[in-house]
C-alpha positions, 0 to 999 in steps of 0.5 A: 500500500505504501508503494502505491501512495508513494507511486501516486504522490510522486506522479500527480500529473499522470495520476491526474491524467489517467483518472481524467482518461478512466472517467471518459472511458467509463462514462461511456458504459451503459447505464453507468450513470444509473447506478452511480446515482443511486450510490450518490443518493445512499451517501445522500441519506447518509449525510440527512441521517447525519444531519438528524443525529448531530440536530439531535444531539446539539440539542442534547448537548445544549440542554446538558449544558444550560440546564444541567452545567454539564457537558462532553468533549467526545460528544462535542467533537463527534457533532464535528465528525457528524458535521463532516460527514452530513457536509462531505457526503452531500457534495456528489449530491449537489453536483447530481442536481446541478445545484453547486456553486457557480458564476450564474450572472453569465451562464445562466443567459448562455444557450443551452450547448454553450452551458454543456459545453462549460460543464463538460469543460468544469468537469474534466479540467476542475472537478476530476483533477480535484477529486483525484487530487484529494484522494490521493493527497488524503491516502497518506493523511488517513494511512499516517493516522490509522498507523499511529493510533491518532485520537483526539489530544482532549481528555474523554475526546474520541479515538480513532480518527482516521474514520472521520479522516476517511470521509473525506477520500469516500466523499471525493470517491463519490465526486469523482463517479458523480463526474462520470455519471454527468460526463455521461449525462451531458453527452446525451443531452448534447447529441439529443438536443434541437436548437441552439 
């Protein structure tokens, strides 16, 4: 494994460019797109389920506190895990449904190609370079931890951190097949498309 990181580390810019030739390759399989979407929309449950046990817990917590003088630094830090996971986990989701952050005083007078072809562009030359480049920086980051036993540095804080750490890698595992799923979908709407 740690050849491995090593090789992708050291070569960035090809693990870049293979991971941009892989998702052309891939979004042409059939049906791809469908099933990439409903693993998005399982790590989309996941991040509502989070966000309803960390809304529970807040409220667990600020009772505990205000009424009672009482409190917990492990379930302090774990409303920050479930933070990031209700967060990471709904990115690919976002990008599914095309609501992301984006310049919208100009694209949104642009004709629907010229739209396309900008997300085309944004996909293969921002969003999976960016992907790819997260997941294999986070490779060491997560390995460093697990390796070392890494927990929190707060008394009665939680163990384990290379789980949380881990989100962040399946997260943008996730972002990046969402960008296959999206290759996939604007090549259709571009082929099947009339007008401008």
């Amino acid at each position: 494994m740690d050849n491995l990181i090593n090789f992708l580390t050291d070569n960035l810019d090809k693990t870049i460019f293979i991971s941009i030739v892989i998702a052309l390759i891939f979004s042409f399989i059939p049906k791809i797109d469908y099933f990439i979407e409903k693993l998005t929309k399982l790590f989309m449950l996941i991040s509502v389920f989070s966000l309803i046990v960390l809304t529970l817990l807040v409220s667990y917590d600020v009772i505990m506190r205000k009424l009672f003088s009482g409190g917990s630094i492990a379930l302090q830090e774990l409303e920050w895990h479930l933070f990031d996971i209700t967060f990471l986990f709904a990115i690919a989701y976002t990008l599914m449904h095309d609501k992301h952050v984006r310049v919208d005083i100009f694209y949104d007078k642009f004709p629907f190609k010229v739209k396309k072809i900008i997300n085309l562009i944004t996909i293969l030359f921002f969003i999976i370079p960016l992907s790819t480049l997260i997941i294999v920086e986070a490779l060491p980051f997560v390995q460093m931890s697990y390796m070392q036993h890494e927990a929190s540095g707060d008394p009665g804080g939680l163990c384990c951190r290379w789980i949380i750490k881990s989100a962040m890698i399946w997260a943008f595992i996730m972002v990046y097949l969402q960008s296959i799923a999206e290759l996939r979908k604007i090549y259709f709407q571009l082929k099947h498309h009339k007008g401008n």
